[in-house]
N, C-alpha and C positions, 0 to 999 in steps of 0.2 A: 214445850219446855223439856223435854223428856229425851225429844231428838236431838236438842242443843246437847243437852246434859251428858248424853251416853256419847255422841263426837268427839265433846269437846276434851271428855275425860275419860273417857275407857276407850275409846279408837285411839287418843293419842297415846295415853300409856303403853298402849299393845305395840302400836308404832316405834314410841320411842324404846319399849324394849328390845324388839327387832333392830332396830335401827342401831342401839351402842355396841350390839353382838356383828354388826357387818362394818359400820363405820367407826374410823378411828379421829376426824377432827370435828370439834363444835360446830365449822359451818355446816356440815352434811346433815348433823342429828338438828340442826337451827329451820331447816329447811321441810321439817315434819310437820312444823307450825304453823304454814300457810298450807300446806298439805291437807291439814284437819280444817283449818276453815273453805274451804272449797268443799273438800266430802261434809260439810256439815249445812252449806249453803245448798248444796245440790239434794240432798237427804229434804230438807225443810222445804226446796220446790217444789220435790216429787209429792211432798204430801198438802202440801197449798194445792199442786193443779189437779189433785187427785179428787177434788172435794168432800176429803171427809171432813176437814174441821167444819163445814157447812151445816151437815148434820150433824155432827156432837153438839154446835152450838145453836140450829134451833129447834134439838131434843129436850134441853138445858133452857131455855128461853121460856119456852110455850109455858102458860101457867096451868099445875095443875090441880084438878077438883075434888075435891074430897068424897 
């Protein structure tokens, strides 16, 4: 959630900041939007095939003893 989160809104802010400082019509800065979903797609693969969610989630699972 956290990799969604920072993509979707602080890459693309940063982007779209950058982006109205060089481009001057809507389709160019429109064009940041599917930009952020691909780096946000390819960010959430890297860390799927990386397997950490594996271990965070049977760190989290296992029950434990008092």
């Amino acid at each position: 959630m956290c990799i969604t989160l920072l993509n979707m809104f602080a890459i693309r802010l940063l982007f779209l900041y950058i982006a109205m400082q060089i481009f001057d019509t809507v389709y160019d800065v429109a064009l940041i939007f599917p930009a952020t979903w691909v780096t946000t797609a390819l960010c959430v693969s890297i860390y799927y095939f990386s397997g950490k969610w594996k271990r965070d989630w049977s760190e989290s699972a296992s029950p434990r003893t008092a």
